[in-house]
C-alpha positions as CSV (number, residue, x, y, z in Angstrom):
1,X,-4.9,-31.1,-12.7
2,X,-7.7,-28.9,-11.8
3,X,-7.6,-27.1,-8.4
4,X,-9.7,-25.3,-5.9
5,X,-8.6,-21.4,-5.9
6,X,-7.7,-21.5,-2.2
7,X,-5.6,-25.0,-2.9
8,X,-3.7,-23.5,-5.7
9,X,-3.0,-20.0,-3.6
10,X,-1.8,-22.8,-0.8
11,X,0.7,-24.6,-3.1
12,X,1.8,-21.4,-4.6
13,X,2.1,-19.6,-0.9
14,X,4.0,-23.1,0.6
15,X,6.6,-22.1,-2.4
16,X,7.5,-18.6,-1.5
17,X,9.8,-17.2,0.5
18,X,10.3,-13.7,1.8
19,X,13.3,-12.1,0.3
20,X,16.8,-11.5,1.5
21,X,17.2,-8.0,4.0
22,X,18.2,-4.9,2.5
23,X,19.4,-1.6,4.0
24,X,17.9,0.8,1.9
25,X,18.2,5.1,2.1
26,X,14.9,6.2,3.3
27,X,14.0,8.2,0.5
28,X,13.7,4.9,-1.9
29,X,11.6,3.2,0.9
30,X,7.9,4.3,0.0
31,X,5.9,1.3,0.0
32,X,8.7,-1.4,0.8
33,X,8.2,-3.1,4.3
34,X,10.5,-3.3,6.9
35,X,12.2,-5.8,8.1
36,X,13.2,-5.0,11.6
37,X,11.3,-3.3,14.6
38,X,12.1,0.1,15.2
39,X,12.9,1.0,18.5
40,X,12.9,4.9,19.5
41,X,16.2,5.8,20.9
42,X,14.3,9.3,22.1
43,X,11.8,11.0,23.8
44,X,8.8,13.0,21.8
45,X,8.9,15.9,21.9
46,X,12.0,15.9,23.1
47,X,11.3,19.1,25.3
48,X,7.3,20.3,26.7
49,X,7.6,22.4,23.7
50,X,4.4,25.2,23.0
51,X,1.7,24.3,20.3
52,X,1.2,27.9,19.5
53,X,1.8,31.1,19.1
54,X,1.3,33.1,22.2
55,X,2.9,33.7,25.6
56,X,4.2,31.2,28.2
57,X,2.7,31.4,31.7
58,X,2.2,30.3,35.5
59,X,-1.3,28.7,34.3
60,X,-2.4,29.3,37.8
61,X,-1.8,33.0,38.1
62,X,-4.3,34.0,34.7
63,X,-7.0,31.1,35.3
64,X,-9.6,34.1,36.2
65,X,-8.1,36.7,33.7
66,X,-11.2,38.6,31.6
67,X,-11.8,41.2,28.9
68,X,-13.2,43.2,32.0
69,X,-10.4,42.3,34.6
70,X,-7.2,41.0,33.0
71,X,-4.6,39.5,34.7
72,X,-1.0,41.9,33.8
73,X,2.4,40.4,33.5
74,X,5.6,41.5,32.6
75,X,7.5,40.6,29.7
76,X,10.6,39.0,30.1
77,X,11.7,37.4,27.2
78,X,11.1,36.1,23.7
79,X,11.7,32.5,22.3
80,X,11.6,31.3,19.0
81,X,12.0,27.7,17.4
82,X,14.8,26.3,17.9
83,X,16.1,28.6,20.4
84,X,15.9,28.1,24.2
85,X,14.7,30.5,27.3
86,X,17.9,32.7,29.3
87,X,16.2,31.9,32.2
88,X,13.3,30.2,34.1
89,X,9.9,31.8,34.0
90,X,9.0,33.6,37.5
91,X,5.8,34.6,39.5
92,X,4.4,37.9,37.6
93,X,5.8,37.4,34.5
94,X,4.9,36.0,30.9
95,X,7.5,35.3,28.1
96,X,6.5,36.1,24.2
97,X,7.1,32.0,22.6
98,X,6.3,31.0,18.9
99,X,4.5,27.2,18.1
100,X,7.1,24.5,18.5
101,X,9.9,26.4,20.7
102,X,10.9,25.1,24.2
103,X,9.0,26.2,27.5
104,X,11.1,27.9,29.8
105,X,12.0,26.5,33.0
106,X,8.7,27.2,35.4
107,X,6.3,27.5,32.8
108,X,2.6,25.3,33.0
109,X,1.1,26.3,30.6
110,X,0.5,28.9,27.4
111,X,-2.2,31.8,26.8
112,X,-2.9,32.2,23.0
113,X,-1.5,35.2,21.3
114,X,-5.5,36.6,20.4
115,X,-6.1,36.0,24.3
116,X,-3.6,39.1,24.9
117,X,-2.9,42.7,24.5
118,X,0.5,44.0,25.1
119,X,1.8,47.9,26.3
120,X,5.3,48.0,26.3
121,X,7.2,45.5,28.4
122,X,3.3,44.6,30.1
123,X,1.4,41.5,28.6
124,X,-2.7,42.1,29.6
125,X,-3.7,38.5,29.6
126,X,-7.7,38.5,28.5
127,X,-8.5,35.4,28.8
128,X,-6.5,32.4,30.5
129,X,-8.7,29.9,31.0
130,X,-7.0,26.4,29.6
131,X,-3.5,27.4,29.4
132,X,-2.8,24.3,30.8
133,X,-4.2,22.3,28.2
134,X,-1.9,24.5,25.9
135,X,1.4,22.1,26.3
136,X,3.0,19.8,24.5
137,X,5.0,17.7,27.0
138,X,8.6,15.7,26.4
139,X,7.7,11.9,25.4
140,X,3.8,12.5,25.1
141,X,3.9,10.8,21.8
142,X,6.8,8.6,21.9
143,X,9.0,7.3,24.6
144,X,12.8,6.4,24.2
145,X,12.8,2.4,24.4
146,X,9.3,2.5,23.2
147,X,8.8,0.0,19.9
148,X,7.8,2.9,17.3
149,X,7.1,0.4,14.1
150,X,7.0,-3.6,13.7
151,X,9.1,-5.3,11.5
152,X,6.7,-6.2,8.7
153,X,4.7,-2.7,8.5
154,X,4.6,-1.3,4.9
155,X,6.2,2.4,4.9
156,X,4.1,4.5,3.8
157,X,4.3,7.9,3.9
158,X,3.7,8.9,7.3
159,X,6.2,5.9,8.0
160,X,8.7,7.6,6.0
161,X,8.4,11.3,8.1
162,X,8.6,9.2,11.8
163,X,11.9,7.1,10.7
164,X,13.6,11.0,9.7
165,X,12.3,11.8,13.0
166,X,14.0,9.0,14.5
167,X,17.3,9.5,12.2
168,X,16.9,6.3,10.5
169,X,18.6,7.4,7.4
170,X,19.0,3.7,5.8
171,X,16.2,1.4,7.2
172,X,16.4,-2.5,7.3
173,X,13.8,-3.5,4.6
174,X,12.6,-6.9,2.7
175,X,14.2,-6.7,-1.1
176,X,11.9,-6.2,-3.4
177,X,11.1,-9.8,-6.0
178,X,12.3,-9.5,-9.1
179,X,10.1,-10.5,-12.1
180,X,10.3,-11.4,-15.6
181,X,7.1,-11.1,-17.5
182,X,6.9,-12.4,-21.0
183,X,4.6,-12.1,-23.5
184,X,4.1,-15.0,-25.7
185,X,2.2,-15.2,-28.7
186,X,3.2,-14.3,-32.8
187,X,-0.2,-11.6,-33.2
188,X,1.8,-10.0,-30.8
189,X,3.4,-6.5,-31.4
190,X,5.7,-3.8,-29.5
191,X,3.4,-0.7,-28.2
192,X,5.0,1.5,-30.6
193,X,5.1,-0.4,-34.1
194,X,2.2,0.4,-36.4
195,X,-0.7,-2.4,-36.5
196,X,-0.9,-4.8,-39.2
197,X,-3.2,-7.0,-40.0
198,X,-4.2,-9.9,-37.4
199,X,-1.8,-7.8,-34.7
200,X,-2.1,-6.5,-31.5
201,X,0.1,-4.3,-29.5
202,X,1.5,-5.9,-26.2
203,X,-0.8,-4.3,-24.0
204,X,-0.2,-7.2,-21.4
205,X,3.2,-6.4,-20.0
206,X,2.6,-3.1,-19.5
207,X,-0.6,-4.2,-17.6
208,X,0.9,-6.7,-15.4
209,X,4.1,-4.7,-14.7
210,X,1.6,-2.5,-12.9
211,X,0.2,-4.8,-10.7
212,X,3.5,-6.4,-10.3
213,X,4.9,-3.1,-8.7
214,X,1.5,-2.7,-6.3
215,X,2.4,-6.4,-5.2
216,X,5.4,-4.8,-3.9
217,X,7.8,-6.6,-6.6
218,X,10.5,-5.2,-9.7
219,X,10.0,-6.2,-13.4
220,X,13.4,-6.8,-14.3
221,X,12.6,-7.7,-17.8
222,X,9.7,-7.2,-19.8
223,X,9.7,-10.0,-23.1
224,X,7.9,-11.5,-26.1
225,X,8.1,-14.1,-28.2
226,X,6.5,-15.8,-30.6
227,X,4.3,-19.1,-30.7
228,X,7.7,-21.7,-30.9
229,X,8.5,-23.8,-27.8
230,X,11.9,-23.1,-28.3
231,X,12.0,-19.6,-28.6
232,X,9.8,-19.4,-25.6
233,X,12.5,-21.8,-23.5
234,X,15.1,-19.9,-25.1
235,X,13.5,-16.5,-24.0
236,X,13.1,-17.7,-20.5
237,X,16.5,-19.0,-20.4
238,X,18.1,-15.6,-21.0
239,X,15.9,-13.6,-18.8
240,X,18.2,-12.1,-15.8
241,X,18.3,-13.9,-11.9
242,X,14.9,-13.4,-10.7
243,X,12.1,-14.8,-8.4
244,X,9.3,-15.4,-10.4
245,X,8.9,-16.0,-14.4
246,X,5.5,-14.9,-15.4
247,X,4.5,-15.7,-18.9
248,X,1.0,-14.6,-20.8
249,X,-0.9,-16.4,-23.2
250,X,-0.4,-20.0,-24.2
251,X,-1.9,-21.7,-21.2
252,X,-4.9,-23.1,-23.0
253,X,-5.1,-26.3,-24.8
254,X,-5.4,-25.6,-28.0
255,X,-2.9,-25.5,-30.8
256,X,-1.1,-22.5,-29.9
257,X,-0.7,-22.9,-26.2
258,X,2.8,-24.2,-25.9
259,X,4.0,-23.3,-22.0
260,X,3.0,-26.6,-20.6
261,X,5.4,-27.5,-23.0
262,X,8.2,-25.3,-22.6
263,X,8.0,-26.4,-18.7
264,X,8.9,-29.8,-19.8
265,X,11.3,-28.6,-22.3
266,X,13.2,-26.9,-19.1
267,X,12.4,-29.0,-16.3
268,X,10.1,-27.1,-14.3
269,X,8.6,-29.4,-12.0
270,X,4.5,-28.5,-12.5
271,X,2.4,-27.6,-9.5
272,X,-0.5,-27.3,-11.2
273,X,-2.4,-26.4,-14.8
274,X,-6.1,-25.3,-14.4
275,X,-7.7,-23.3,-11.5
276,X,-11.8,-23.5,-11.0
277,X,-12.3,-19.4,-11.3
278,X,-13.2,-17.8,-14.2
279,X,-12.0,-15.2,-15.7
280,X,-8.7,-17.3,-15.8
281,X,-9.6,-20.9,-15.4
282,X,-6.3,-22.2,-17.6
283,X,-3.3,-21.1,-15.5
284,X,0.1,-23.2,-15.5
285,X,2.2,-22.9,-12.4
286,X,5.6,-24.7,-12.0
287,X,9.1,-24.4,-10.0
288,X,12.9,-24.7,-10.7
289,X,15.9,-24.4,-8.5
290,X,13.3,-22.2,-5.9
291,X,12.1,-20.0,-8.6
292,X,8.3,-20.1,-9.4
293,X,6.7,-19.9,-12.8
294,X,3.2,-19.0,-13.4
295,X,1.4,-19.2,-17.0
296,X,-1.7,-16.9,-17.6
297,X,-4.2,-16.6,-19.8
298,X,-3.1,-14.0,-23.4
299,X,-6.8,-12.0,-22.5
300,X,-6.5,-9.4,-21.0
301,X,-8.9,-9.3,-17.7
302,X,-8.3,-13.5,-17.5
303,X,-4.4,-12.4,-16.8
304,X,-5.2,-9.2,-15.0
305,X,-7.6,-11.5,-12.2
306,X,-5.3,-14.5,-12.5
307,X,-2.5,-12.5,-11.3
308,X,-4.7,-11.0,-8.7
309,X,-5.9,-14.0,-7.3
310,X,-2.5,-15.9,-7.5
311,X,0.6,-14.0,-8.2
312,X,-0.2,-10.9,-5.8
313,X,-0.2,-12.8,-2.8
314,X,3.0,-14.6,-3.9
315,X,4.8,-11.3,-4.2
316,X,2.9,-9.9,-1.3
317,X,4.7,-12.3,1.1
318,X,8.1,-12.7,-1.2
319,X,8.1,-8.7,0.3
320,X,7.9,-9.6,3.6
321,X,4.1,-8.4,3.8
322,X,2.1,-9.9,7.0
323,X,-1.3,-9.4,5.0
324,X,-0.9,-11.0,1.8
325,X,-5.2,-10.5,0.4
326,X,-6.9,-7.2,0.0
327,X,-9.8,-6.4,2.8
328,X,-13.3,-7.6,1.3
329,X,-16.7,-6.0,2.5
330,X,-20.0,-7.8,2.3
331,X,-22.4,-5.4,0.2
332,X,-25.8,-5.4,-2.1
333,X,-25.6,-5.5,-6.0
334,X,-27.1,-2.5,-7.1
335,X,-27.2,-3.9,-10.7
336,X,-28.5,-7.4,-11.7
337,X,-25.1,-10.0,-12.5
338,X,-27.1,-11.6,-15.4
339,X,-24.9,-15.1,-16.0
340,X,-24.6,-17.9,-14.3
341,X,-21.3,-19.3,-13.6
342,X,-19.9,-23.2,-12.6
343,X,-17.0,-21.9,-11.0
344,X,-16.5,-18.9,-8.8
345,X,-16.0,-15.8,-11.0
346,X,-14.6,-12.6,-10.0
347,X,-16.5,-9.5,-11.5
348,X,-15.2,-6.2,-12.1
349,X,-17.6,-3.7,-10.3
350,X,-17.5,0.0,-9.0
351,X,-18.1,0.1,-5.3
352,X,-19.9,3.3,-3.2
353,X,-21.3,3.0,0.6
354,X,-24.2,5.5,1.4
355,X,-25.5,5.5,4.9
356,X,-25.1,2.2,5.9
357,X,-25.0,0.0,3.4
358,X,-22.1,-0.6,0.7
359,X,-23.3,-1.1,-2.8
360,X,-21.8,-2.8,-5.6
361,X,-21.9,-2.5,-9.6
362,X,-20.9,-4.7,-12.2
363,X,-19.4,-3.3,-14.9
364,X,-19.9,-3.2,-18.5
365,X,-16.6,-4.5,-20.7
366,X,-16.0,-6.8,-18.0
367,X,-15.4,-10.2,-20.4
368,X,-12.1,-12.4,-20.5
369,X,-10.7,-10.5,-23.0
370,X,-11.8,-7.0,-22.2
371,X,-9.3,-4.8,-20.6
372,X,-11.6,-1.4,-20.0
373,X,-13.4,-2.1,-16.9
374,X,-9.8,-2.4,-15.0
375,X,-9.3,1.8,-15.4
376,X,-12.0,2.1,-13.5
377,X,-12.7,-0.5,-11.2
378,X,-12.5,-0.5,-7.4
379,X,-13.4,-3.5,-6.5
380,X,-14.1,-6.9,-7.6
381,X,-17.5,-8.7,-6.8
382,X,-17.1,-12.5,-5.7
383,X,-19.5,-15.2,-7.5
384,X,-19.6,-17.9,-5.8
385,X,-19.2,-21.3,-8.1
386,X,-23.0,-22.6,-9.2
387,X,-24.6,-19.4,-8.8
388,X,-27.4,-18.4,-10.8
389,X,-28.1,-14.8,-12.8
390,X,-28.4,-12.4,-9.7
391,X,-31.0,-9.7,-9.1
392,X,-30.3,-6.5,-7.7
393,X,-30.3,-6.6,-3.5
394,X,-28.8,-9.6,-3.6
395,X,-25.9,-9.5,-0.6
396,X,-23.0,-10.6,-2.2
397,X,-18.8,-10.2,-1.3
398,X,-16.6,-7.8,-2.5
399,X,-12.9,-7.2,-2.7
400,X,-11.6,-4.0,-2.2
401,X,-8.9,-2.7,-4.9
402,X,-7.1,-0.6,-2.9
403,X,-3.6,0.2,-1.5
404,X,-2.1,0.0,1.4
């Protein structure tokens, strides 16, 4: 049966689930997505703490200090990060502080070190005017009790740096999906045997387990067999407990293009066995015991857009994501998109704003079994379905290809 691209990415999407919960330490957590809010059990700063280097102050006693009339205080003492004032900070007086130590007791506020001059014990304050502003006070970015991170937020790096600061050495986090990807096909050849005749090196796997790892899942196994039902079966029968079976090539209907076969040979209940998109139109998807298999096309950009449009947002929300599509921008073709198309087609296109407007270009080596265009590509345009040849200014949508 032949289905809409938004009803197949429904049927697939009513299928998945989010994974089991994992504590995980928080230097293996880039990119994962937690699974529990984090709550700060702390203030920050935990202490008004100085921004710079320079000397802390009664802001109100060196508000009219000059170059021509400075205000003169006596030094009393000199604190460094991580250490902590003897005493509190009195009338007259100034103490020497470095950027991220503790105020002392009394103090409102901070001169900048190039503001002063200094004689002995005495601290000539030149200029004074916003010490005040010169702070950094205890909870003025965080508040203990305050909810710091939702569960469902992907850790990214900045992530990473507030859950140290919050001592979360093990973080709850959504398990990653584990995926088999298997390359069918008997022209098919390991990247490092030499080519023979009618061969091609498996440059699909390697492809795939890319974009399987930026969905946020693990390729467990990477596989390949040859054009036989059984050997396929057998080949998926073997593969290791996993969440998704992905195989390439032999989705078709020609002679060849056995999965729809090997699903019936193993009992995979289908879902469905064309999409209306091109590249990519002949895609098989099926389930067994809760585990989803998907069949896509053997060229290259057909399985590259059919896992884009279909398996990423599986594996997005298997990972616990909230967002499972990439963010697309309406933008003007700054190249003609000479074909027309009976089904919506996905282009690969390089993407620029200047001023204003975003522009978009399609891409040369962009057919169904080209692979080039995907180095370079950051973005994809949208076709709609019964579209004629496009001339350039014509508005059209565009995906974004970028990370999170």
């Amino acid at each position: 049966m032949e289905l809409t691209l938004d009803r197949a990415r429904e049927i697939l999407l009513q299928v998945a689930r989010p994974m089991p919960k994992e504590y995980v330490p928080l230097e293996q957590c880039r990119r994962r997505v937690l699974a529990e809010t984090i709550t700060a059990d702390i203030d920050f700063p935990p202490f008004n703490r100085s921004p710079l280097d320079g000397y802390a102050v009664i802001a109100e006693t060196v508000r009219q200090a000059t170059l021509r009339r400075p205000v003169i205080l006596r030094q009393t003492g000199n604190i460094s990060a991580g250490m902590v004032a003897d005493g509190p900070l009195t009338e007259g007086t100034a103490c020497r502080i470095m950027t991220g130590a503790p105020l002392p007791l009394g103090a409102t506020g901070v001169v900048r070190l190039e503001d002063t001059r200094v004689l002995g014990d005495l601290v000539y304050v030149l200029d004074g005017r916003g010490a005040e502003k010169n702070l950094c006070l205890r909870g003025e970015e965080i508040v203990a009790g305050e909810a710091v991170m939702e569960a469902g937020a992907v850790i990214n790096a900045g992530a990473m740096g507030m859950l140290a600061l919050l001592g979360k050495t093990h973080p709850l986090v959504f398990s990653r999906p584990r995926v088999v990807v298997i390359a069918t096909g008997s022209e098919i050849l390991p990247v490092d045997a030499p080519l023979t005749p009618g061969k091609i090196r498996n440059s699909n796997s390697y492809m795939l387990n890319g974009q399987v790892y930026d969905a946020g899942g693990q390729v467990v196994r990477m596989s390949s067999a040859h054009d036989n039902v059984d050997e396929i079966a057998d080949v998926m029968k073997i593969a290791p407990e996993c969440d998704l079976v992905i195989t390439i090539g032999g989705a078709s209907v020609g002679d060849y293009d056995l999965i729809g076969q090997v699903y019936k040979a193993m009992s995979v209940s289908p879902l469905f066995c064309r999409v209306r998109m091109k590249p990519g139109m002949h895609v098989l998807a099926g389930v067994k015991d809760g585990r989803l298999y998907l069949g896509l096309s053997g060229n290259p950009a057909a399985a590259a857009i059919s896992f884009e449009n279909l398996a990423r947002p599986v594996l997005m929300k298997m990972s616990g994501r909230q967002q499972c599509y990439r963010p697309r921008v309406q933008a003007v073709l700054a190249a003609p998109f000479n074909k027309t198309t009976d089904a919506i087609r996905f282009v690969w296109a390089r993407c620029w704003q200047k001023q204003k407007e975003i522009y978009v270009e399609p891409l040369k080596h962009s057919s169904s079994g080209m692979l080039r265009a995907a180095i370079v590509a950051n973005s994809l345009i949208v076709i709609p379905e019964n579209s004629p040849p496009l001339p350039v200014g014509t508005p059209v949508e565009a995906i974004l290809l970028m990370e999170p």
